[in-house]
C-alpha positions in Angstrom: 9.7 8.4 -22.1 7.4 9.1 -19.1 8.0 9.9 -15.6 6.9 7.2 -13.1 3.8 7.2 -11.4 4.4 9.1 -8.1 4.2 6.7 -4.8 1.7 8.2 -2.2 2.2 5.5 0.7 -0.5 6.9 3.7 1.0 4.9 6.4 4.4 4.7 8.6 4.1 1.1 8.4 5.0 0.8 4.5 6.6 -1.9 2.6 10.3 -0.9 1.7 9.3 -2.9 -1.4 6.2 -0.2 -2.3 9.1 2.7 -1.7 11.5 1.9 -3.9 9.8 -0.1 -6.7 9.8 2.8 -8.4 14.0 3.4 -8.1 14.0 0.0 -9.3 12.0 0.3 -12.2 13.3 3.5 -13.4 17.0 3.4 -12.4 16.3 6.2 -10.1 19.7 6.7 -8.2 17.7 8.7 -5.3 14.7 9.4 -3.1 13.1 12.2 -1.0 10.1 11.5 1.2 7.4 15.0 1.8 4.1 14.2 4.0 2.2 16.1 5.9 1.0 17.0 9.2 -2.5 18.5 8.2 -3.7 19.0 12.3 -0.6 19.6 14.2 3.2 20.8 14.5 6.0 19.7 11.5 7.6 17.8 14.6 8.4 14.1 13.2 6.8 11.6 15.1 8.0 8.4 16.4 6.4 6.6 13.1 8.7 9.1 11.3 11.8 8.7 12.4 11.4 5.2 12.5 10.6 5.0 8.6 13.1 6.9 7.8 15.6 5.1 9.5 14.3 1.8 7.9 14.4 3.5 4.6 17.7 4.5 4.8 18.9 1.0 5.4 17.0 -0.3 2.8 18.4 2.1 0.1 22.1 1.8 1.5 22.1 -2.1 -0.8 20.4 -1.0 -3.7 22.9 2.3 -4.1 20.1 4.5 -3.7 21.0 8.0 -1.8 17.5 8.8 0.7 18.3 13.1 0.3 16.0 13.9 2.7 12.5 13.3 4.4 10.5 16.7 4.9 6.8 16.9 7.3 5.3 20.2 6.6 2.7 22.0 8.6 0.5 24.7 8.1 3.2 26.6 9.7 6.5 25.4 8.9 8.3 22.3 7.8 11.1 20.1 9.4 13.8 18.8 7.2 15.5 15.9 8.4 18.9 16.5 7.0 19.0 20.1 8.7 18.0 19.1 12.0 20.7 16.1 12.2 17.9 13.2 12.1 19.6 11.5 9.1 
């Protein structure tokens, strides 16, 4: 069997729907979010948090754990399980 496709979504505003076809599809039990911050610090934005946030609600019906949601920089990375944000 293949893997799935992997979900590049270039925009804080994303459909839940987009995110998580792929659980759905695949029976995937969880989800981890990685982007980038090509041109300035690993801090999450407002955008950020906010997605995550929304994410995390939509997985919490559909069973799905959200294990973490990482923005890496050129110099470093933020996880969002480490510093408290989920």
């Amino acid at each position: 069997m293949a893997g799935p496709e992997p979900l590049l979504i270039a925009a804080p505003t994303a459909q839940l729907s987009d995110i998580f076809i792929s659980n759905i599809k695949c029976l995937f039990l969880s989800r981890s979010m990685l982007h980038n911050h090509p041109a300035g610090t690993a801090e999450p934005s407002r955008a950020d948090r906010n997605l995550t946030q929304r994410m995390m609600a939509a997985a919490q019906p559909l069973a799905v754990t959200v294990h973490d949601h990482l923005v890496i920089c050129r110099d470093g990375y933020v996880s969002f399980r480490k510093a408290g944000l989920m």
